[in-house]
C-alpha positions in Angstrom: 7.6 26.3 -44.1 7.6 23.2 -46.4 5.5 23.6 -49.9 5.3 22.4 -53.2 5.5 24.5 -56.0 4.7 23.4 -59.7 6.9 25.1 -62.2 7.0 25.5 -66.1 10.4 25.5 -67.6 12.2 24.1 -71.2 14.8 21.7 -70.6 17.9 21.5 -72.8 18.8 17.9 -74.0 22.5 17.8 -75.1 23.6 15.5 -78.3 25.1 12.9 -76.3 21.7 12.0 -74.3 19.9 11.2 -77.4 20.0 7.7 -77.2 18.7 7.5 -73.6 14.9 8.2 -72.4 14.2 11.4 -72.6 11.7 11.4 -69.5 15.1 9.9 -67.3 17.4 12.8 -69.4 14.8 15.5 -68.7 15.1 14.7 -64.7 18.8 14.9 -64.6 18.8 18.1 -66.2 16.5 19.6 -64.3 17.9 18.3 -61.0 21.0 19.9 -62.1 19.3 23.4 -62.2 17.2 23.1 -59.6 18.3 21.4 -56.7 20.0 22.7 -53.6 18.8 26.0 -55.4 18.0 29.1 -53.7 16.6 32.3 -54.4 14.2 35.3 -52.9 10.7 33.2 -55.3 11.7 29.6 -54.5 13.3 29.3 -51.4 15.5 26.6 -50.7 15.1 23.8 -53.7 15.5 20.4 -51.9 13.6 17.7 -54.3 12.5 17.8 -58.0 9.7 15.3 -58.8 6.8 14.5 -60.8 8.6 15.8 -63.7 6.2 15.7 -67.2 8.5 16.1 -70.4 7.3 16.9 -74.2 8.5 14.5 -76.2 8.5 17.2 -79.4 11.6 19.3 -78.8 13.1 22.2 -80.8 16.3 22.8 -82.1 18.0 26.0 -81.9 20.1 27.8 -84.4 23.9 27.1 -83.4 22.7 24.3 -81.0 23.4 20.9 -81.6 20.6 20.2 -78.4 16.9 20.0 -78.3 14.7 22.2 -76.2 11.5 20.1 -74.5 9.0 22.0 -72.6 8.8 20.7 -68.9 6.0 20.8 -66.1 7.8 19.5 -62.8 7.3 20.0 -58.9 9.5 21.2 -56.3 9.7 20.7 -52.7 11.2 23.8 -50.9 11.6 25.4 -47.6 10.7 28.6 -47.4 11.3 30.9 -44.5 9.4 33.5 -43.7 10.0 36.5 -40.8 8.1 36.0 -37.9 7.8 32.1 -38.6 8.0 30.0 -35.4 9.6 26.9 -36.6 11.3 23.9 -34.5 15.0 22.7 -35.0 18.3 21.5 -33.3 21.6 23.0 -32.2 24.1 21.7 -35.0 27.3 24.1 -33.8 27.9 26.2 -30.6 30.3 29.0 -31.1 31.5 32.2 -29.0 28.9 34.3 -30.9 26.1 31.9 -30.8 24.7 28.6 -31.8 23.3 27.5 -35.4 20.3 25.6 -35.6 19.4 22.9 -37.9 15.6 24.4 -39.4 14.9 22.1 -42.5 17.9 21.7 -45.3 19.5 25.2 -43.7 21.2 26.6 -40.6 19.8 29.3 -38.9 22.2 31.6 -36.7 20.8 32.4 -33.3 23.4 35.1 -32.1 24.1 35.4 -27.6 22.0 38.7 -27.3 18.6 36.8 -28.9 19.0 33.3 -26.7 17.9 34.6 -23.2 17.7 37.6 -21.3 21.2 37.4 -19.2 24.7 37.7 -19.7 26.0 35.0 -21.9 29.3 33.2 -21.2 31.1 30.6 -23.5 32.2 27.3 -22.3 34.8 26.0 -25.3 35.5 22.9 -23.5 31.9 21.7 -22.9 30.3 23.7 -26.1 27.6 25.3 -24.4 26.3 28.5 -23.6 25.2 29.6 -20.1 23.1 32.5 -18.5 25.0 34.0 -15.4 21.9 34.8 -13.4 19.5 31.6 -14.7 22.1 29.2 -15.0 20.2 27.7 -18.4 22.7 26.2 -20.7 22.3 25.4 -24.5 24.3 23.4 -26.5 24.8 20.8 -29.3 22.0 18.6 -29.9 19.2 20.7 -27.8 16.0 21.4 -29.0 14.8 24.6 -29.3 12.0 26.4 -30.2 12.7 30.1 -32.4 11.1 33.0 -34.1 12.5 33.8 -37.6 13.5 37.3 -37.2 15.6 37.7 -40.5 15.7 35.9 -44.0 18.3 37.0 -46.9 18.4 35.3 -49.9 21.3 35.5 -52.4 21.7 36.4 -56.1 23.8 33.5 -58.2 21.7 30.9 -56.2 23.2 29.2 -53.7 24.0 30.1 -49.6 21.4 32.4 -47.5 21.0 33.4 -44.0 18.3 33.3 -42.1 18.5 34.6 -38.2 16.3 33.6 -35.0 15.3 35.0 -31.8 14.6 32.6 -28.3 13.9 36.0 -26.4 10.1 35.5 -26.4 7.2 34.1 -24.6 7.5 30.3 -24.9 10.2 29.9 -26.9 13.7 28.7 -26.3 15.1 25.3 -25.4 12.1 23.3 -24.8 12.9 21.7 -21.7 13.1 25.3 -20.7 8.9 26.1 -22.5 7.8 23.0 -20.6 8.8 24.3 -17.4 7.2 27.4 -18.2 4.3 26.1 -19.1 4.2 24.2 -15.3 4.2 27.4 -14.0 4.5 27.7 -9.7 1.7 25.5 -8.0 -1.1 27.7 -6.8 -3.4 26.8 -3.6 -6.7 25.5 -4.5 -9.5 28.0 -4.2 -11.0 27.9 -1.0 -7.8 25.7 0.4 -6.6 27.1 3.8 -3.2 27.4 5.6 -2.6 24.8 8.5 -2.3 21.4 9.2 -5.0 18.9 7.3 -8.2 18.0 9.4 -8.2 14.3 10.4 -10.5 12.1 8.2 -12.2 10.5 11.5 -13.0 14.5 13.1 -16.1 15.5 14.1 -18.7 17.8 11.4 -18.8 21.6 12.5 -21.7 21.6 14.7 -21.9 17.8 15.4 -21.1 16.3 18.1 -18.8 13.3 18.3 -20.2 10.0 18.7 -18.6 7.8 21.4 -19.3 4.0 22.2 
């Protein structure tokens, strides 16, 4: 999921950005940091805003810079197991597809698309059931459970892995189909031919001129 998290942190102005506003200096330095960040507290860092600098810095001994407390906001994306969560098919490969699920790539391996044998088709890019004949390929929707989420140390990659092998999920052409279900009779409908409009009542007897 999306969120925005409000974070407290001191931002390190170098000599050579004295002469510039420190509100606009503050920002790039934290942008630096933070963005396209990712770790097991944050998530997945995609935007640093509403950034609120102290203009009263510090200097530190063998540091020509100055140290400003900051208060900013981050938007992140966050995923978290079980998490059903919307995206679309960025790369099809002999192993599986990635999907596109906010700023990151989820892998969706053969064995979690559909419950059939799997074939690859390199010259199309798609992936086919044997028995149900669905395919899947670039630029499908789909919709997926978030089944696994690591999150690395030195801040940057991840991996987060999906399942389509449960009720009402998977491509979503394939959910709205599901969701039509097979027409049922009408309770109280009977088998045969329909009764003429202009036939006589049960009972009744047919008026003639």
């Amino acid at each position: 999921m999306f969120r925005m998290v409000t974070v407290e942190d001191v931002v390190r102005i170098p000599p050579q950005k004295f002469g510039e506003p420190i509100d606009q200096t503050a920002r790039e330095q934290i942008k630096l940091k933070y963005e396209n960040y990712v770790d097991e507290r944050l998530g997945y860092v995609i935007l640093v805003t509403n950034v609120e600098v102290d203009p009263t810095g510090k200097i530190l001994p063998g540091d020509g810079s100055t140290h400003h407390r900051a208060v900013f906001q981050l938007l992140t994306f966050f995923p978290e197991l079980h998490e059903v969560i919307e995206g679309e098919v960025v790369e099809v490969t002999d192993f599986g597809a990635f999907v596109r699920i906010g700023p990151e790539d989820a892998l969706l391996h053969v064995s979690q698309i559909i419950d059939d044998f799997i074939t690859y088709d390199e010259k199309h890019g798609t992936l086919s059931g044997r028995e149900t004949q669905r395919k899947l390929g670039k630029g499908n929707m789909v919709r997926g459970r978030i089944i696994a989420v690591s999150f690395p140390r030195g801040g940057s990659g991840g991996k987060i892995g999906m399942t389509l092998r449960q009720p009402f999920l998977g491509r979503i052409e394939w959910i709205q189909e599901a969701l039509k279900g097979p027409v049922k009779p009408v309770k109280g409908d009977r088998e045969g031919p329909p009764v003429s409009a202009t036939a006589p009542r049960r009972g009744g007897s047919e008026r003639r001129p």
